[in-house]
LUMPAGU-349069 format. One record per residue: residue in one letter; x, y, z of N, C-alpha, C in turn. Coordinates in steps of 0.1 Angstrom, whole numbers, plus 2048, in hexadecimal, padded with zeros to 3 digits. Example, Ala and Ser with C-alpha at 12.3 -4.5 7.8 and 13.67 -1.06 7.14 Angstrom:
<recs>
REC   aa   n.xx   n.yy   n.zz   ca.xx   ca.yy   ca.zz   c.xx   c.yy   c.zz
REC    a    884    7C7    84E     87B     7D3     84E    884    7DF    84E
REC    s    880    7EA    847     889     7F5     847    881    800    84F
</recs>
This chain:
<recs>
REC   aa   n.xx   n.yy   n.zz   ca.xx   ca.yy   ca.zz   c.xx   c.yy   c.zz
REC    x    808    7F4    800     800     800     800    809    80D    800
REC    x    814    80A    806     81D     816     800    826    818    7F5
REC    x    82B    823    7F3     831     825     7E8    83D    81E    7EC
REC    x    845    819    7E2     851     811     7E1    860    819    7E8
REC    x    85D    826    7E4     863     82F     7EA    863    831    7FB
REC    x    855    832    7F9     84F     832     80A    852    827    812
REC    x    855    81A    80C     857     812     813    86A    810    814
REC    x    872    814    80B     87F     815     80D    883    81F    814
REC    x    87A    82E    817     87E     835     822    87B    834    832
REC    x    86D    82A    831     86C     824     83A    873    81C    843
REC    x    877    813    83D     883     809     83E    88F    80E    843
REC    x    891    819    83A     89E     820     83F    89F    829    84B
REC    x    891    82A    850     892     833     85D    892    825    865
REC    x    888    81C    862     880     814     86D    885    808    866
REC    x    894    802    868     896     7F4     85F    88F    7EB    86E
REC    x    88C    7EC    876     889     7E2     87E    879    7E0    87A
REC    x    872    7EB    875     863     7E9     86D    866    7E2    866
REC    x    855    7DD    85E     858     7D6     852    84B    7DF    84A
REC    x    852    7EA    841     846     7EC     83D    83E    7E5    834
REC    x    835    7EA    831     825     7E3     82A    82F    7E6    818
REC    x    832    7DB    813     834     7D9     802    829    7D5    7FF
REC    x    81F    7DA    800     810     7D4     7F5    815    7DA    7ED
</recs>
């Protein structure tokens, strides 16, 4: 559900998250 982007900046604040790759 997020953008692909959104989810590699995600990751990169929060690598212990796992963000949502729908």
């Amino acid at each position: 559900t997020m953008e692909n982007g959104d989810c590699l900046i995600s990751f990169s604040i929060s690598p212990f998250l796992i963000p949502d790759k729908d």
